[in-house]
C-alpha positions as CSV (number, residue, x, y, z in Angstrom):
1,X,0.0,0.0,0.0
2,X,1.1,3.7,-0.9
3,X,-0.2,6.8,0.2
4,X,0.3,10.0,-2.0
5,X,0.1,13.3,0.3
6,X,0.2,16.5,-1.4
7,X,-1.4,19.7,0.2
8,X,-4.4,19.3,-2.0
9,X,-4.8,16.0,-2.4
10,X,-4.3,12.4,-0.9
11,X,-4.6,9.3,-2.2
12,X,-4.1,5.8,-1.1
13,X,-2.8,3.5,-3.5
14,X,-3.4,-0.7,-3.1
15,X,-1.1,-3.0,-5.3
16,X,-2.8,-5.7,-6.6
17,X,-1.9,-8.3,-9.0
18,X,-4.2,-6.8,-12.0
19,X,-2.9,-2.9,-10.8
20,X,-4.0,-0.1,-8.8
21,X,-6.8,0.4,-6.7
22,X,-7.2,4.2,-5.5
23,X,-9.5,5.5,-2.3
24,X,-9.5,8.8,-2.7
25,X,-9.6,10.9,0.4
26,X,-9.4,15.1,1.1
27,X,-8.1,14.6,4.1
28,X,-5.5,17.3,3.7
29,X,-7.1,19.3,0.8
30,X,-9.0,18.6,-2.2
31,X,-9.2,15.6,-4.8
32,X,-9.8,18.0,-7.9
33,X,-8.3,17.6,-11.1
34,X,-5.1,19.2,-10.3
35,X,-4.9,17.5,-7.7
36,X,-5.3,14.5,-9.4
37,X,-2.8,15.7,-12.0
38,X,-0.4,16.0,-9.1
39,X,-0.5,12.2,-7.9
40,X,-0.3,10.4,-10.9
41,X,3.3,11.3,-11.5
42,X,4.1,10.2,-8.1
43,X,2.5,6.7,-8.5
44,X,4.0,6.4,-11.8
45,X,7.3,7.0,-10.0
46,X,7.1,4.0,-7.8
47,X,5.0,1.3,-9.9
48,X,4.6,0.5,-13.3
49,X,1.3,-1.2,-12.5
50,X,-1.9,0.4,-14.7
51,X,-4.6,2.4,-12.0
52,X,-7.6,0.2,-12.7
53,X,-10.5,1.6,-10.1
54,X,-10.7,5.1,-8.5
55,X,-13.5,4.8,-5.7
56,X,-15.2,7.6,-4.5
57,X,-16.3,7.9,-0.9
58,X,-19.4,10.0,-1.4
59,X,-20.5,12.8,-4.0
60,X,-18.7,15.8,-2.8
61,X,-16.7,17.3,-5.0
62,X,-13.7,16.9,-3.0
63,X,-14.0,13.1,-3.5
64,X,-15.4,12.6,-6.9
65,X,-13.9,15.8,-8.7
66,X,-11.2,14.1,-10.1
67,X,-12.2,11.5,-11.5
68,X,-12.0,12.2,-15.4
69,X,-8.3,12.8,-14.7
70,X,-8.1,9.1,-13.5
71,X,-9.9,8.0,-16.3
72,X,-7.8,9.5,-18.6
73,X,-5.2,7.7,-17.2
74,X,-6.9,4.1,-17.4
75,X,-8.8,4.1,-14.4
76,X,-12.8,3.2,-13.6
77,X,-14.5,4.8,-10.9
78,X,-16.4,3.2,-8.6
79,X,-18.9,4.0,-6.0
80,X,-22.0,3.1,-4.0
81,X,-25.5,3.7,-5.9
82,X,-26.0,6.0,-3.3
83,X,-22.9,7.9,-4.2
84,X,-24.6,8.4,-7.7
85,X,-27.5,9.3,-6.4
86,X,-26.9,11.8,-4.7
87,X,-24.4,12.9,-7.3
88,X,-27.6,13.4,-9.8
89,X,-29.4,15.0,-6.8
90,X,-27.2,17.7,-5.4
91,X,-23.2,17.3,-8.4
92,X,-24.9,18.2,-11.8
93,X,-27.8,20.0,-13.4
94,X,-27.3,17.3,-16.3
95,X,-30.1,15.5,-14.5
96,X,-33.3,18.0,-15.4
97,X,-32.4,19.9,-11.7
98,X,-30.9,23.6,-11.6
99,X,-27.4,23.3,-11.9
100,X,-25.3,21.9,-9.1
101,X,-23.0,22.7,-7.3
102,X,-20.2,21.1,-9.9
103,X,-21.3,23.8,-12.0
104,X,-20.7,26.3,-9.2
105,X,-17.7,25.5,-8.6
106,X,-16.2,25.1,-12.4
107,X,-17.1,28.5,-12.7
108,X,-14.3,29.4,-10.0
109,X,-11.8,26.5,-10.6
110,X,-10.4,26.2,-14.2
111,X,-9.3,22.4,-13.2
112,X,-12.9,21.6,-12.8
113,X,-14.4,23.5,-15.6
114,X,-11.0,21.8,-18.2
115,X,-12.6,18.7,-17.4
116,X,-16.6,19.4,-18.7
């Protein structure tokens, strides 16, 4: 097991034989894109094994933010239905609601709005 600290971000990383497994936590900061952009090289450093699942916690955007950066980069998230759920309910307008607070906050965060 690694864990990747950075002031916005944390990440702990499980070996497995088939790759990575990532729970991502904001423990010390946030898990948006950048800093998502900010672990990868850090992992990459250590292992040559692929990130296969990136799993989200809950919906906040804290959590589940970053999560087309570890797509990008080969990874599936993974999360509770409730953690959808309530990603459709309070994350995203894209669901026929007024738009969330994802939208919000892309319009202050050019890592989250880069990734739309």
């Amino acid at each position: 097991m690694f864990i990747f600290t950075k002031a916005i971000s944390r990440a702990t990383a499980i070996a497995t034989m088939a790759g990575l497994s990532l729970r991502l936590c904001p423990c010390r900061g946030r898990n948006f894109p950048s800093g998502a952009q900010e672990i990868i090289p850090k992992i990459k450093a250590i292992t040559d094994k692929p990130i296969r699942f990136a799993f989200d916690t809950h919906h906040h955007g804290d959590h589940a933010y970053g999560n087309q950066i570890w797509v990008d980069n080969g990874a599936v998230p993974v999360a509770h239905t409730g953690v959808i759920d309530e990603m459709k309910k309070y994350e995203s307008g894209y669901y026929g609601n007024k738009p969330g607070r994802w939208e919000d906050t892309a319009k202050s965060r050019t890592d989250v709005a880069a990734t739309n």
